[in-house]
Structure formats: structure tokens, C-alpha cells
C-alpha positions as CSV (number, residue, x, y, z in Angstrom):
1,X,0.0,0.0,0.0
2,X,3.1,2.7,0.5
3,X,4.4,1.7,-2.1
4,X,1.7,2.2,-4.6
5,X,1.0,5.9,-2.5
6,X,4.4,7.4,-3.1
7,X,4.2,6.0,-6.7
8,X,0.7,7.9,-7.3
9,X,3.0,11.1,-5.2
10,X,5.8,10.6,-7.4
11,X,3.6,10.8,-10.1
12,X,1.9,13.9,-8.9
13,X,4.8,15.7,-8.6
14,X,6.0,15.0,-11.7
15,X,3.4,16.5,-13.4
16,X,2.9,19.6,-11.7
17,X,6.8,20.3,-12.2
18,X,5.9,19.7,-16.1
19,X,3.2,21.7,-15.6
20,X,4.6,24.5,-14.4
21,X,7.8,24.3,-16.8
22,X,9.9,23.1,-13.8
23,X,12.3,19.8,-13.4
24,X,14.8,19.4,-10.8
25,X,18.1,18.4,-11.3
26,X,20.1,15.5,-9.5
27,X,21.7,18.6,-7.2
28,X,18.5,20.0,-5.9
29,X,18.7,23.1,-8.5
30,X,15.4,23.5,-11.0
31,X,15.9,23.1,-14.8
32,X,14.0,24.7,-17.5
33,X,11.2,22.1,-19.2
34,X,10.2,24.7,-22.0
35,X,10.4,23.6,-25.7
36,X,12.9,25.0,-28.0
37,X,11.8,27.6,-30.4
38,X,13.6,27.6,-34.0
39,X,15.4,30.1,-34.9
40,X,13.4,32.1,-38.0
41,X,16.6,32.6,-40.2
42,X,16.1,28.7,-40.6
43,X,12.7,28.5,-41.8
44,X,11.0,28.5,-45.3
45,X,8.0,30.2,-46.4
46,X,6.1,30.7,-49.1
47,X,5.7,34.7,-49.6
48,X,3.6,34.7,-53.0
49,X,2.9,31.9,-55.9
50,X,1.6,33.5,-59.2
51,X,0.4,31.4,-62.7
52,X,0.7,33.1,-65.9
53,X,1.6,32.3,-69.2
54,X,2.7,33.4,-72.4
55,X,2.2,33.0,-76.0
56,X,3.5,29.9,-77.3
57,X,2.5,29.7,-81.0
58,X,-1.2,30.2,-82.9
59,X,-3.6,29.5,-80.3
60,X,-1.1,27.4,-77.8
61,X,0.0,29.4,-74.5
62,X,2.3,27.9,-72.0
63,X,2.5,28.1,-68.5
64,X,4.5,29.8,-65.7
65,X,4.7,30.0,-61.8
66,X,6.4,32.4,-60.0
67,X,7.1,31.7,-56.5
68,X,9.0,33.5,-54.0
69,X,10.8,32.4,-50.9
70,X,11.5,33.9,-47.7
71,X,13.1,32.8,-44.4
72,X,11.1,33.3,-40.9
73,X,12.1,37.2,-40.6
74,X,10.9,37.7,-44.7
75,X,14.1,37.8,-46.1
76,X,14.2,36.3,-49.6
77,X,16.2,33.1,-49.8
78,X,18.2,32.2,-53.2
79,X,19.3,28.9,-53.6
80,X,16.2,26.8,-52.6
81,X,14.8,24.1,-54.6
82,X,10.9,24.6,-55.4
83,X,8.8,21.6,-56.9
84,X,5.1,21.0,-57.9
85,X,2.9,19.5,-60.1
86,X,1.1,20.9,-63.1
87,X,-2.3,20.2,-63.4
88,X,-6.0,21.8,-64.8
89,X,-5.2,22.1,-68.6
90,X,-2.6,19.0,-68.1
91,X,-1.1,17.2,-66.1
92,X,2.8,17.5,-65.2
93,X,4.4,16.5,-62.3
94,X,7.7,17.6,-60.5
95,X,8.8,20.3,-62.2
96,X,11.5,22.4,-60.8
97,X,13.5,25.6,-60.3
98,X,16.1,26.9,-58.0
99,X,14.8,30.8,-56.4
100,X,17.5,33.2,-57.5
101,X,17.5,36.8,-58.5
102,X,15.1,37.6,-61.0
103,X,16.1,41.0,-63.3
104,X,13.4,43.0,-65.7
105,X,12.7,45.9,-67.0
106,X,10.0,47.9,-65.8
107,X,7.2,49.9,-68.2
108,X,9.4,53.4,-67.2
109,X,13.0,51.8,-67.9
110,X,14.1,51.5,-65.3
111,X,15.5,47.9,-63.9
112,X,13.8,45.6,-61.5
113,X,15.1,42.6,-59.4
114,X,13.6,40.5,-56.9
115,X,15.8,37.8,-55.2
116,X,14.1,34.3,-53.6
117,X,11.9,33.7,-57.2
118,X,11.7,30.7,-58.5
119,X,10.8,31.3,-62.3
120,X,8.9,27.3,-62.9
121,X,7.9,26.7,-66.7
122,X,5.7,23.7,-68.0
123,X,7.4,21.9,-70.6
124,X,4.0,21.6,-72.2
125,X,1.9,24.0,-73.7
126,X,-1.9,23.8,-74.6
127,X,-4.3,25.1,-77.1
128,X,-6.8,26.9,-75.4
129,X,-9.3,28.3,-78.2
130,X,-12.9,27.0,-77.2
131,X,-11.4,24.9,-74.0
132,X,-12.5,26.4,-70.4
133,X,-9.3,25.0,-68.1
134,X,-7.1,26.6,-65.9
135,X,-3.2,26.2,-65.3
136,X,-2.7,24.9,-62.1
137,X,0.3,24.8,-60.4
138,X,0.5,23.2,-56.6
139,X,4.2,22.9,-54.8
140,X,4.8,19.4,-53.2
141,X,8.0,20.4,-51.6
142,X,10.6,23.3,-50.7
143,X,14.3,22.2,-50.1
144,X,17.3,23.9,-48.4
145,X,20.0,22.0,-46.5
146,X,19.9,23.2,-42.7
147,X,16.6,25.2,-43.5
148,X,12.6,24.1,-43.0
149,X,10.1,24.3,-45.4
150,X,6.6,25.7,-43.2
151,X,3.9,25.2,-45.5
152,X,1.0,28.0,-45.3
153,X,-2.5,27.3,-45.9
154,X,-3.6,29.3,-49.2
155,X,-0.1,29.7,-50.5
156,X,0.5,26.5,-52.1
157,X,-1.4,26.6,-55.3
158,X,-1.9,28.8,-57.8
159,X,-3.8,29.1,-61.0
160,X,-4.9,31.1,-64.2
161,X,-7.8,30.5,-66.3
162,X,-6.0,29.3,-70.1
163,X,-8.9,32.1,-71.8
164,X,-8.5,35.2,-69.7
């Protein structure tokens, strides 16, 4: 019977210690029992995905997502690999790109660049007279050594009707 009352104790104890974010030591002192928070400089996020496309030929357009990267305090991130899968008009899957600095030039001249894009083109293209489909593009993953990818809900997919 005291045996099984200073087990139920001992388990008490235990839990209010976890509970209030306390452990003791070996030595009598208190240790911390709170979870690690990562640091943001090593984590991946999504900061905009955008489908277009361009003329590819007669009738035929072919697609394009742009997605941009950022680490946990939004600053953009080159060198990350971005994949996903085409689908809507036709279906492609793992396509690729690495997010670098992107360079254009603007409607008044002037020059443009954006780093963490990755610039992903379908290999296909589609003929979209008379067909009501949409380019779809959805990213399965997001890969940087020493770096985690945080998916967030409504920036994951993207797409763009084939006739605007």
C-alpha cells in the first residue's frame, strides 16, 4: 500500500513540475522544461505563388509560376529548390527551379530585381481556343540544407484561367 501511495505522489509531482515548466536536477537546482523555439533565419516560407503564361504559338500558351521564398524574418532566400505539379489544362508532375535573383525591366525603364523567385515553366503548352481549363500549379516540396520548409495554408497553389 506505500508503495503504490508514493508511486501515485511521485507521479503527482511530476506533473505539476511539467506543468509549471519546472524539473529538478540530480543537485536539488530547477531546470528549465520549456520547448525549443527555432530560430526564423532557418525556416522557409512561401511569400507569393503566381500562374501566368505566355504565347507559345497560334492558339497554344504555356505556363509559368512564379514563386518567392522567404526565411522566418521575410528575407528572400536564393538557392532553394521549389517543386510541384502541373495540373488543370494538363497534367505535369515535379517540375523544378532553383529561387535566384530575377532581373526585368520595368514599363518606365528603369530595372527591376527581386531575389528568392523561382521562375517554374511547364514543358507543355496547350491550345486553349474553345477549352475552359485553368493552369494549375500546386508545390509538393521546398528544399534547403539546414533550413525548414513551413507550408502555409492558401499559399500552395496557384492558378490562371487558359482564356482570360
Amino acid at each position: 500500500m506505500f508503495a503504490q501511495h508514493s508511486q501515485n505522489r511521485s507521479r503527482v509531482i511530476l506533473a505539476a513540475a511539467i506543468g509549471s515548466g519546472l524539473l529538478w536536477s540530480g543537485i536539488g537546482m530547477p531546470i528549465s522544461a520549456h520547448a525549443q523555439v527555432p530560430d526564423p533565419s532557418t525556416q522557409l516560407y512561401v511569400q507569393s505563388i503566381n500562374v501566368g503564361w505566355t504565347l507559345a504559338g497560334g492558339p497554344k500558351k504555356k505556363p509559368v509560376a512564379r514563386v518567392d521564398i522567404v526565411d522566418g524574418n521575410g528575407t528572400p532566400v536564393n538557392g532553394v529548390v521549389v517543386v510541384g505539379d502541373w495540373s488543370g489544362c494538363f497534367k505535369q508532375l515535379n517540375d523544378s527551379a532553383l529561387t535566384e535573383t530575377i532581373c526585368w525591366t520595368a514599363d518606365d525603364g528603369s530595372t527591376v530585381c527581386v531575389d528568392g523567385r523561382a521562375v517554374i515553366w511547364a514543358d507543355k503548352s496547350h491550345n486553349c481556343v474553345k477549352k475552359n481549363c485553368r493552369f494549375t500549379f500546386t508545390i509538393t516540396a521546398v528544399q534547403k540544407d539546414g533550413m525548414t520548409y513551413v507550408p502555409v495554408e492558401g499559399k500552395t497553389s496557384s492558378s490562371l484561367s487558359c482564356n482570360p
